[in-house]
C-alpha positions in Angstrom: 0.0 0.0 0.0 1.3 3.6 -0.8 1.8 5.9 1.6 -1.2 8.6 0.1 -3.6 4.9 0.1 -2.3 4.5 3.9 -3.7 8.3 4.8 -6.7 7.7 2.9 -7.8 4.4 4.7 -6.8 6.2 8.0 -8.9 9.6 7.4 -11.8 7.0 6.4 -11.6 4.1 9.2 -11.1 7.6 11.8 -14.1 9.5 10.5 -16.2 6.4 10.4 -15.3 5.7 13.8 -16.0 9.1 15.1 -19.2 9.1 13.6 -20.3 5.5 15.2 -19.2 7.2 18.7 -21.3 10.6 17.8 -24.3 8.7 17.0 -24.1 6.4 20.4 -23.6 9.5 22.3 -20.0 9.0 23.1 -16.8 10.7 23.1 -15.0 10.1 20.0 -11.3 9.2 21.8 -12.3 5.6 22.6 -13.8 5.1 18.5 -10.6 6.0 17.4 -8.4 3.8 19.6 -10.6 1.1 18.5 -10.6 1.7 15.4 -6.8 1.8 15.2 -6.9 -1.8 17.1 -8.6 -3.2 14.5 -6.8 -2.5 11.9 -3.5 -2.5 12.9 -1.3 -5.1 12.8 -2.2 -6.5 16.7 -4.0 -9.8 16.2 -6.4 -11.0 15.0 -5.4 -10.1 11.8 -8.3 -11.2 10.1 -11.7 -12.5 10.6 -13.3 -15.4 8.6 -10.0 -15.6 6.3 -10.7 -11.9 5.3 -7.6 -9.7 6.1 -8.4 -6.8 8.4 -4.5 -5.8 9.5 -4.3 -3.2 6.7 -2.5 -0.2 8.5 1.0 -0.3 9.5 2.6 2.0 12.5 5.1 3.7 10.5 7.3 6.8 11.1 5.1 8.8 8.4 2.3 7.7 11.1 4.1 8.6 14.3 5.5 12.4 12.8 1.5 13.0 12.8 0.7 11.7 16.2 3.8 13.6 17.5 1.9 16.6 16.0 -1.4 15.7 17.3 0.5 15.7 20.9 2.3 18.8 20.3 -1.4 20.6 19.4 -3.4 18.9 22.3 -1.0 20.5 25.5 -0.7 23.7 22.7 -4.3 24.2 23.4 -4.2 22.9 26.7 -1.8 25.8 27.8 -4.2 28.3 25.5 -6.9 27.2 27.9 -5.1 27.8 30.9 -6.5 31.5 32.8 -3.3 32.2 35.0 -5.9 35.3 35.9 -8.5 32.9 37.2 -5.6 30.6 39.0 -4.5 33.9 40.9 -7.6 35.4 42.0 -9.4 32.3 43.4 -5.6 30.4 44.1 -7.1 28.9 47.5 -9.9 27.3 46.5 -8.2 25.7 43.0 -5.0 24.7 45.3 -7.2 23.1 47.7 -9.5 21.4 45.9 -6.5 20.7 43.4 -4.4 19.1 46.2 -7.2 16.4 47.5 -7.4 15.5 44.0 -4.0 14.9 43.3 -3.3 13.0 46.8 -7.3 11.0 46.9 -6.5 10.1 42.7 -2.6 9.5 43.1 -2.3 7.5 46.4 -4.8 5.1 44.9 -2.5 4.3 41.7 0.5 3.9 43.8 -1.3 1.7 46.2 -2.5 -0.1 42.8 1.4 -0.4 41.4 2.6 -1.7 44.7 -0.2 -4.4 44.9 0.4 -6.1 41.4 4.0 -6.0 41.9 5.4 -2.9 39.2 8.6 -1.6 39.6 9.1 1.8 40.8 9.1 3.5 36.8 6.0 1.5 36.3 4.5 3.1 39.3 5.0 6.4 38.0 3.4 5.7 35.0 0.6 3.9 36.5 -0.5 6.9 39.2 -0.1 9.2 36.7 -2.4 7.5 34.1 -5.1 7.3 37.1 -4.5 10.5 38.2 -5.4 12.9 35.7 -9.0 13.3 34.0 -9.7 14.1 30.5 -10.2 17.7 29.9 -11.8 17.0 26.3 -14.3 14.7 27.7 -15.0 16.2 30.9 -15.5 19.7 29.4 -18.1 18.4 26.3 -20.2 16.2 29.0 -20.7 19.8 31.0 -21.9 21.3 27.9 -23.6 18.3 26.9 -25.4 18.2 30.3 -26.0 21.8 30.6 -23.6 22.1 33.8 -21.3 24.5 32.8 -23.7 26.9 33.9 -24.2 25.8 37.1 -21.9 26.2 40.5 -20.5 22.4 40.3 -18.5 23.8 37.0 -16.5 25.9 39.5 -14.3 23.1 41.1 -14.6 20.7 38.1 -12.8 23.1 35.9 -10.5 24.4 38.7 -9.4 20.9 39.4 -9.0 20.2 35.7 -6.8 23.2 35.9 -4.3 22.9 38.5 -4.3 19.0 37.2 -2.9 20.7 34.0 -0.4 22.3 35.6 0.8 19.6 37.6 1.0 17.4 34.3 3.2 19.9 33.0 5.8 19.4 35.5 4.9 15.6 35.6 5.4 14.8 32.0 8.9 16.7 32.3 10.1 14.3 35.1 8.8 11.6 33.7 10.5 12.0 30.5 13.7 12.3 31.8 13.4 9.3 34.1 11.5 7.3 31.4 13.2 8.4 28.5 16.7 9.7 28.9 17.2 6.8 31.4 18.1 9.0 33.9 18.0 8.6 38.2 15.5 11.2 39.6 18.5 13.6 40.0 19.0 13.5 36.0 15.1 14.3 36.1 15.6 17.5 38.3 18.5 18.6 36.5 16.0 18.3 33.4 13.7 19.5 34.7 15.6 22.9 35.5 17.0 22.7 31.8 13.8 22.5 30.1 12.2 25.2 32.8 14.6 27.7 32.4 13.9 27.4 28.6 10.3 27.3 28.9 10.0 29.9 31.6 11.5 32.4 28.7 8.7 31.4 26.8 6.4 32.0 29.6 7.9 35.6 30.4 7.5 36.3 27.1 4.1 35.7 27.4 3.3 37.7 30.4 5.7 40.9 29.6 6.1 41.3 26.0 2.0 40.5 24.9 2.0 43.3 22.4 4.9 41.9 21.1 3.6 39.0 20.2 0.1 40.1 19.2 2.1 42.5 16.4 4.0 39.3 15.2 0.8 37.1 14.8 -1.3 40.6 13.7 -2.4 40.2 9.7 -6.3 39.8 7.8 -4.8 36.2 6.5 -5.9 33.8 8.1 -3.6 31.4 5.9 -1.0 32.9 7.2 -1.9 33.6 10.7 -2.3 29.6 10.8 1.2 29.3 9.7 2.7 31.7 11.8 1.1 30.2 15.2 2.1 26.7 14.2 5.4 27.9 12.5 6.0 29.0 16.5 4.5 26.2 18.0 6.5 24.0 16.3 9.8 26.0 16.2 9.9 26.2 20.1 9.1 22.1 20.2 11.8 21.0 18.7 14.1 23.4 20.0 13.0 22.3 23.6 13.6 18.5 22.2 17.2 19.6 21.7 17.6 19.8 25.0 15.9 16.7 26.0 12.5 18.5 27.0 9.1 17.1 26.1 8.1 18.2 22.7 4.7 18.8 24.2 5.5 20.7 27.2 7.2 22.9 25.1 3.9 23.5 23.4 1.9 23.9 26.7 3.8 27.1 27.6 3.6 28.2 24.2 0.3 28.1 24.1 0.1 29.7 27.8 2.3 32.3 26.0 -0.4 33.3 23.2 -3.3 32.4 25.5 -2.6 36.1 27.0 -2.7 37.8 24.0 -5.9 39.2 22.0 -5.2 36.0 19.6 -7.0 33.6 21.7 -10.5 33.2 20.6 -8.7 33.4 16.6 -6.0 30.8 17.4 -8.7 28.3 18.7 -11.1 29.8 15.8 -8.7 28.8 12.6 -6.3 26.3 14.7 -8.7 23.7 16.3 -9.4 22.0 12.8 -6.0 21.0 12.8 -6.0 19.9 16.3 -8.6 17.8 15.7 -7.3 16.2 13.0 -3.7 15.4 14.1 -5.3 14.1 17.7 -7.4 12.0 16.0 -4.8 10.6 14.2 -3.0 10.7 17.9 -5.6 8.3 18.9 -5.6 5.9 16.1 -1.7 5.2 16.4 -2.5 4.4 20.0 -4.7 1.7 18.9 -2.2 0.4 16.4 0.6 0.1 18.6 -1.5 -1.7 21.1 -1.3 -4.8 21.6 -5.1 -6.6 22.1 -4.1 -10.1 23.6 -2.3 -8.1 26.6 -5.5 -6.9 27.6 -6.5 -9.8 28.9 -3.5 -10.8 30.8 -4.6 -7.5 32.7 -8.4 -7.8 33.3 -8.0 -8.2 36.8 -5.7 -4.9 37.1 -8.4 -3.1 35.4 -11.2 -4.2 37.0 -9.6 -3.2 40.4 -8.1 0.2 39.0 -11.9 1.0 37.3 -13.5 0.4 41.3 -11.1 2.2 43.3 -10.2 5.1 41.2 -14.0 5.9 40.0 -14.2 5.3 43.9 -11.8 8.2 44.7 -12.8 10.5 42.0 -16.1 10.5 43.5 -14.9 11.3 47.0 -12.0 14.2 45.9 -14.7 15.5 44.0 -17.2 15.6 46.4 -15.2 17.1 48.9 -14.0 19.8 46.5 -17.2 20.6 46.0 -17.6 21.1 49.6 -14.4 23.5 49.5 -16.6 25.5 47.4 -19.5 25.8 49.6 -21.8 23.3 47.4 -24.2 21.1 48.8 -24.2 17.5 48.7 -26.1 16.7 45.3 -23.8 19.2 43.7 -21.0 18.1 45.0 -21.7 14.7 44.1 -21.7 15.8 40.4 -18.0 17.2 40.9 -16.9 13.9 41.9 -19.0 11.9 38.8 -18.1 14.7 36.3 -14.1 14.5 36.7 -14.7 10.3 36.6 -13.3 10.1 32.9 -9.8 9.8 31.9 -8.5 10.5 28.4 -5.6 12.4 26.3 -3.3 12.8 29.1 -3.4 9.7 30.3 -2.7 8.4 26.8 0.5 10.3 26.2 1.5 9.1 29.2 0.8 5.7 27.7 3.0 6.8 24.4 6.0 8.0 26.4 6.2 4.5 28.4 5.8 2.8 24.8 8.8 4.7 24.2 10.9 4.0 27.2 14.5 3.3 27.1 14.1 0.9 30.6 10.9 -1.7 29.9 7.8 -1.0 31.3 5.1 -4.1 31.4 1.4 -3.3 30.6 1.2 0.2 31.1 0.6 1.5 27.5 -2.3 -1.7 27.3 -3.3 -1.0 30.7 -3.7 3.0 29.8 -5.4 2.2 26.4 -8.1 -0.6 28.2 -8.3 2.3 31.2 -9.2 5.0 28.9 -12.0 3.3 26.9 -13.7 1.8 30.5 -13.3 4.9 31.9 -14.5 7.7 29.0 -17.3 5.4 28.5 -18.2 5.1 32.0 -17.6 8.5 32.4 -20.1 9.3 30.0 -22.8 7.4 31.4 -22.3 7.9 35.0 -22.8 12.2 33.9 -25.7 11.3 32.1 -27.2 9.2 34.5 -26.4 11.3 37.7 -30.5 11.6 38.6 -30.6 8.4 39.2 -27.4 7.8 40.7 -28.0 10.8 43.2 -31.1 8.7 44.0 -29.3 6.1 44.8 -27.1 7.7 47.3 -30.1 9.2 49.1 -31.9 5.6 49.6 -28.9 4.6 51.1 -28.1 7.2 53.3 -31.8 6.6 54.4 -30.9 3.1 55.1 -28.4 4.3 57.2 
């Protein structure tokens, strides 16, 4: 198969998928890691005879996922209000903090118990950690609740979990990666930091600088300019052994201050759908199907206990924000699905230099559960709230 054939069956099998996942009333992230299952080269291969392995993972393949990742934490960092973080820092700390210790404890507690080494560990707790902004935001439109006060400490928690990812992923990637001891990872971590604080002063001090270089009608080349910087800055912090996509986050933290925003997300989040999607997909091929069930009982345990704690750190971040009960219960249910994050986490232990056993499978099997689940728990939370009011009678 040519290379154009290979992009044409992709961009099919993705937007097929996508659709399927639209019409069920689901997020799209778990169609298109399906979707890249079966059709990649994991077994089976084929079904009755018929040949369904017709997509190879190939570096043509991986240059657009690295893209894909380099756009998601772009727009990530976009969406980041440092104005919001300052003026209400207490109650998105706090609530922020009982996340990260309810959430993270439990995936340690998980790693220890199945026996992973200490690099699988950090892997695992961060995959279980962190919820999916894409899917987390769309169910609070979906639902109407971005109007309502529980929106408050869901998106606060989503954003001090995005800046704690930041950091994460950088550690990570030096530990993971560059093979390093956690020392290496600090010494990295000050590297890539003093690097990307530049980009983040330049940002706060010099806005009108900026907003004159990206200023023009075109919005041809205003596209080309943003990702010409985007891009620029990535590979420059990969030079110096600092995530590609990190790199992007405080770009786009950069430009999220100037009075580009709304147009950058306006003309740019075509193409951030499109390379995630493709993100997604090469996910999917590179995982490996028969591992999945070598890890059922991983899963099944991780799906109880973390949807468990979600529901608790949300619920009493709720209460940090003076919401009642019923309210708070929807903090916890809305911040219950995991997604993007948690899936480049899965791509970087694909990648690493010291074996890691069944993360990236575990990640991929977590996601799907968990965005579906998610999904339904947010949709159902009437009857669910029911629930816990029968048996709070009964007690």
């Amino acid at each position: 198969m040519t290379a154009f054939a290979e992009v044409a069956v992709v961009l099919v099998v993705v937007a097929l998928a996508g659709t399927v996942a639209a019409r069920a009333g689901q997020s799209v992230i778990p169609a298109y890691i399906i979707a890249g299952v079966l059709v990649g080269p994991s077994a089976p291969t084929s079904v009755g005879g018929v040949p369904i392995a017709i997509v190879a993972e190939t570096e043509f393949l991986r240059a657009f996922a690295d893209l894909g990742v380099v756009l998601l934490l772009f727009f990530l960092g976009l969406h980041v209000d440092a104005d919001r973080l300052l003026d209400d820092w207490n109650r998105v700390v706090g609530s922020g903090v009982v996340d990260f210790v309810c959430n993270y404890a439990v995936g340690v507690a998980l790693g220890v118990l199945f026996g992973f080494s200490p690099l699988e560990i950090l892997f695992l707790a961060g995959i279980v950690y962190i919820s999916s902004s894409a899917i987390v935001t769309e169910s609070l439109l979906n639902q109407g609740w971005i109007a309502g006060r529980e929106s408050d400490p869901i998106l606060g928690s989503l954003v001090f979990e995005d800046v704690v990812i930041a950091v994460y992923l950088t550690v990570v990637s030096s530990m993971a990666l560059d093979g390093g001891s956690f020392a290496d990872a600090l010494l990295s971590l000050a590297t890539g930091f003093a690097l990307l604080g530049a980009v983040a002063a330049v940002g706060w001090y010099a806005t009108g600088v900026l907003e004159r270089l990206l200023a023009g009608e075109s919005n041809e080349l205003f596209v080309l300019r943003v990702l010409g910087v985007v891009a620029a800055v990535a590979a420059v912090a990969a030079t110096f052994g600092v995530s590609k996509g990190i790199a992007a986050f405080f770009v786009g933290v950069a430009l999220g201050r100037t009075g580009h925003d709304e147009r950058i997300e306006r003309t740019l989040e075509p193409a951030c759908d499109l390379f995630s999607a493709i993100f997604f997909f090469a996910i999917g091929l590179a995982t490996k199907a028969s591992v999945l069930a070598h890890i059922a009982g991983l899963l099944a345990v991780a799906l109880v206990a973390t949807i468990a704690s979600k529901v608790v750190s949300g619920a009493v971040s709720g209460r940090i924000y003076g919401l009642g009960r019923r309210r708070s219960l929807r903090v916890g249910i809305g911040l219950i699905a995991r997604g993007e994050f948690s899936l480049v986490l899965a791509a970087m232990a694909r990648s690493a230099t010291v074996p890691v056993r069944f993360v990236p499978e575990f990640a991929v099997g977590y996601v799907l559960a968990t965005s579906v689940l998610g999904t339904l728990f947010v949709r159902h939370e009437p009857r669910i709230a029911r629930l816990f009011e029968r048996l709070g009678r009964v007690r």
